[in-house]
C-alpha positions as CSV (number, residue, x, y, z in Angstrom):
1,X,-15.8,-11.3,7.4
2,X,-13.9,-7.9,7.8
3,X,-10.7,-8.2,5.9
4,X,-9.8,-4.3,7.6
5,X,-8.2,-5.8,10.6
6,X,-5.3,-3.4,11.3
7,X,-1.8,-5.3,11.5
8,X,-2.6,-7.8,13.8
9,X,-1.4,-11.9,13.1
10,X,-1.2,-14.6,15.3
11,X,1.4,-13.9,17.4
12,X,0.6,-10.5,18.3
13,X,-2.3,-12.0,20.2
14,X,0.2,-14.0,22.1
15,X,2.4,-13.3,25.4
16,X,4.1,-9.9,25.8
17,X,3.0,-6.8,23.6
18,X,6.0,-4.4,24.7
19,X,9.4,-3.8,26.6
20,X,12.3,-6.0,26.7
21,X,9.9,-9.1,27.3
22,X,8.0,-8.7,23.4
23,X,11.8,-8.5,22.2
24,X,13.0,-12.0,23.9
25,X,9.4,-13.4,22.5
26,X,10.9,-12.8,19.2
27,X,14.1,-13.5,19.2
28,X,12.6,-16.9,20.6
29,X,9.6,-16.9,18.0
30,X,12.4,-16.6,15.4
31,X,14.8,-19.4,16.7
32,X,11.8,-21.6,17.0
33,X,10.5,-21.0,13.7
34,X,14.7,-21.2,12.1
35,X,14.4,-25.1,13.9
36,X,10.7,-25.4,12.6
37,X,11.6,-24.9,8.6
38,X,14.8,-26.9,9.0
39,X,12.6,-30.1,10.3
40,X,9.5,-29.8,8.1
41,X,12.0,-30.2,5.4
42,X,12.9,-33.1,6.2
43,X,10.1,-34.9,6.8
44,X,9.0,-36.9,3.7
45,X,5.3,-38.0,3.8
46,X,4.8,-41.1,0.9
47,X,2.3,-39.8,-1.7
48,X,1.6,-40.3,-5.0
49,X,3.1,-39.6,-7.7
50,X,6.1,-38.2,-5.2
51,X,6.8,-38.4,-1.8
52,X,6.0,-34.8,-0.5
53,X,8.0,-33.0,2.2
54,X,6.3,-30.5,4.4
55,X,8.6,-27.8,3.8
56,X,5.8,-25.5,1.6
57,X,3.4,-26.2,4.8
58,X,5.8,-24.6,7.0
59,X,6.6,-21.9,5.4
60,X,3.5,-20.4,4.9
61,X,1.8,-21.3,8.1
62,X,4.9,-19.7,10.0
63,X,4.3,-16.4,7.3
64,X,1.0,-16.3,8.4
65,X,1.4,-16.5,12.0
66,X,4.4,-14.5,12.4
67,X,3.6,-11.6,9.7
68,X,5.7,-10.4,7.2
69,X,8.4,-8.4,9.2
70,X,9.0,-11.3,11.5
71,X,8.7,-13.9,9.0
72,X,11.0,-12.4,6.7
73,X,13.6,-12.8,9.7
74,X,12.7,-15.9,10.1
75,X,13.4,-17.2,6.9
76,X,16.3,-15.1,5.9
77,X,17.7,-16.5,9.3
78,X,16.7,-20.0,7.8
79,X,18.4,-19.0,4.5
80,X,21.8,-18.3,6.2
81,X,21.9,-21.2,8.1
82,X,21.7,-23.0,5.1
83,X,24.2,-20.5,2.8
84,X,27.0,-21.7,6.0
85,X,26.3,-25.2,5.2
86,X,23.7,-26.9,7.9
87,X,21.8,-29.7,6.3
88,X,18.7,-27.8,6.8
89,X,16.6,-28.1,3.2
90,X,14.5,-30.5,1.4
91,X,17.5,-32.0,-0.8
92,X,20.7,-30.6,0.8
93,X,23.0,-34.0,2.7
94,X,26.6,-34.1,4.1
95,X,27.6,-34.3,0.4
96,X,25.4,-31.6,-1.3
97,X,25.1,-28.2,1.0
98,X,25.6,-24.6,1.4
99,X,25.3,-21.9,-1.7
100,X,26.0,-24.5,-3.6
101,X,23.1,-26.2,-3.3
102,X,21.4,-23.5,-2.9
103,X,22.3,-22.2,-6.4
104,X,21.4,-25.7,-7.8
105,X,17.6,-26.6,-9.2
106,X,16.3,-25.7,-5.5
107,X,17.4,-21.9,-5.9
108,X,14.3,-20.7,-7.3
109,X,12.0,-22.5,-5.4
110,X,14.4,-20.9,-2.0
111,X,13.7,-17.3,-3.8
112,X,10.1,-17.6,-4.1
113,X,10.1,-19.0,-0.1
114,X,11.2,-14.9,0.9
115,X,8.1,-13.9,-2.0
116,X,5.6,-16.0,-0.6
117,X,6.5,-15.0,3.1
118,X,6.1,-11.7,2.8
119,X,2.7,-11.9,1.0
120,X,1.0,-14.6,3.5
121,X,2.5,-12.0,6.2
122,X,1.0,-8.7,4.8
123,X,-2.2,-10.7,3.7
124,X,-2.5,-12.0,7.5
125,X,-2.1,-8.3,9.1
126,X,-5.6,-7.9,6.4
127,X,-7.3,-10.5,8.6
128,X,-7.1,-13.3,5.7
129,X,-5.9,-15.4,8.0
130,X,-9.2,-15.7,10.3
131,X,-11.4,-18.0,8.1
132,X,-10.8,-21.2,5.9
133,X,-12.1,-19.7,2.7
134,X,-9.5,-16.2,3.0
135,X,-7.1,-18.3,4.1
136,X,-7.0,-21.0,1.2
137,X,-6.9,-18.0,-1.3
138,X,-4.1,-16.3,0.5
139,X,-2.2,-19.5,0.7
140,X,-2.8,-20.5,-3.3
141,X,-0.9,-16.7,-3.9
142,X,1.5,-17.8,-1.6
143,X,2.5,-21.0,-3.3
144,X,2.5,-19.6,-7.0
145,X,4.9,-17.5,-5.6
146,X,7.2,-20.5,-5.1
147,X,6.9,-21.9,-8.5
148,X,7.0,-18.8,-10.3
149,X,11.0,-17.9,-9.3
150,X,11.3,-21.7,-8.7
151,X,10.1,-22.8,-12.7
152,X,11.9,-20.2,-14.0
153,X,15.2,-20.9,-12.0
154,X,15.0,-24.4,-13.4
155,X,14.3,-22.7,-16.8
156,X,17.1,-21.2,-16.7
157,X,19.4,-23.7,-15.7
158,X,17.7,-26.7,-18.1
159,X,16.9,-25.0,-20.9
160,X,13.3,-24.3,-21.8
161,X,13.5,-27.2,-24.5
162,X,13.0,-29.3,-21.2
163,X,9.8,-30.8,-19.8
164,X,10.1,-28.1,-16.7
165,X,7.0,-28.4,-15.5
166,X,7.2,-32.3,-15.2
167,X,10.0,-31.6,-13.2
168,X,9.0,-28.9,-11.0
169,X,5.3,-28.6,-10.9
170,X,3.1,-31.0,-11.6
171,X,4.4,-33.9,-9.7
172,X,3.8,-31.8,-6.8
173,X,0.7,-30.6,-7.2
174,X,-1.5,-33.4,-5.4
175,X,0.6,-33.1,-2.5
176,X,0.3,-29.5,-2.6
177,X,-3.4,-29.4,-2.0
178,X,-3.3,-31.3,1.0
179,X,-0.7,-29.2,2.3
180,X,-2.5,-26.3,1.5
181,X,-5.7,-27.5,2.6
182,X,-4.2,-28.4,6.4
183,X,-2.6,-24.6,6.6
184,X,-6.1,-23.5,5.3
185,X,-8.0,-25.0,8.5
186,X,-4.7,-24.9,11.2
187,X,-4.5,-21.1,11.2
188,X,-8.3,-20.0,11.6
189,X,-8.3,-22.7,14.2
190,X,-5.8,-21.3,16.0
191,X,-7.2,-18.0,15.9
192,X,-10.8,-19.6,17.3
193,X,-8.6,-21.2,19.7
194,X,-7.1,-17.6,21.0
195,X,-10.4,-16.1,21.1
196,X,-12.0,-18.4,23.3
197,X,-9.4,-18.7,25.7
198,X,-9.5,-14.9,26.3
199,X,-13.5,-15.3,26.3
């Protein structure tokens, strides 16, 4: 596989490519994706040993797809929306919202969603996001990016005397690789399913 393929992600191969109509694509791409994040984090999947939410699995997918300048809108839009207090993450409720919660035990993990954006979104313009095998490694960089500021956040809060990773990592871990393994096949399949409708 080529990995030299110049700037291009998903959406670029999608709908207008210029004028006033590309600019209403992404202010819609972006809205779309804002509403996206807000109910993939919401939606709790029993697993053992902890439900999972698919929060991580929209992220990245969207970072991939959209690339990193229109990603990083997208979640930065997603981050306000929750700084001004919409029940819109993971944890966040009626009674636990805004940059409050937001500077809580979740903060890091919010941190490393920007980090992990950008990097599936530059790796995507490479062309890692065209087979499984690119796309599972670009996606494993993605999500240490989220635990890195996320464990270290908690860290800081908790005190490293504190079982940390218990907490923040390795409950999540088996959850994770299905995740990751369902963004690993979805975004390739896309792109198959893009070429052959132009074929």
């Amino acid at each position: 596989m080529t990995l030299a393929v110049p700037n291009r992600v998903l959406i670029d191969a999608l709908g207008p490519k210029s004028g006033a109509a590309l600019q209403l694509k992404q202010v819609a791409l972006v809205l779309a994706g804002i509403a996206v994040l807000a109910i993939a984090a919401k939606i709790r999947v029993p697993m053992w040993p902890v439900p999972i939410t698919m929060g991580t699995f929209a992220v990245l997918s969207l970072a991939a797809a959209y690339g990193a300048r229109l990603g990083l809108v997208t979640i930065l839009g997603y981050m306000l929306v929750g700084a001004l207090g919409f029940d819109v993450f993971a944890g966040s409720s009626a009674e636990a919202y805004g940059l409050t919660y937001m500077m809580g035990s979740t903060g890091g993990y919010l941190v490393g969603y920007v980090l992990a954006t950008l990097a599936l979104g530059l790796l995507a313009a490479r062309g890692w996001d065209r087979s499984f095998a690119w796309m599972a490694l670009a996606l494993l960089i993605g999500n240490a990016l989220i635990y890195l500021p996320g464990l270290a956040w908690l860290g800081h809060l908790h005190g490293w005397d504190q079982p940390i990773l218990q907490w923040g990592l390795l409950p999540f871990l088996p959850g994770d690789v299905l995740k990751l393994a369902l963004a690993a096949l979805t975004i390739p399949a896309l792109w198959r399913l893009v070429g052959t409708a132009r074929g």
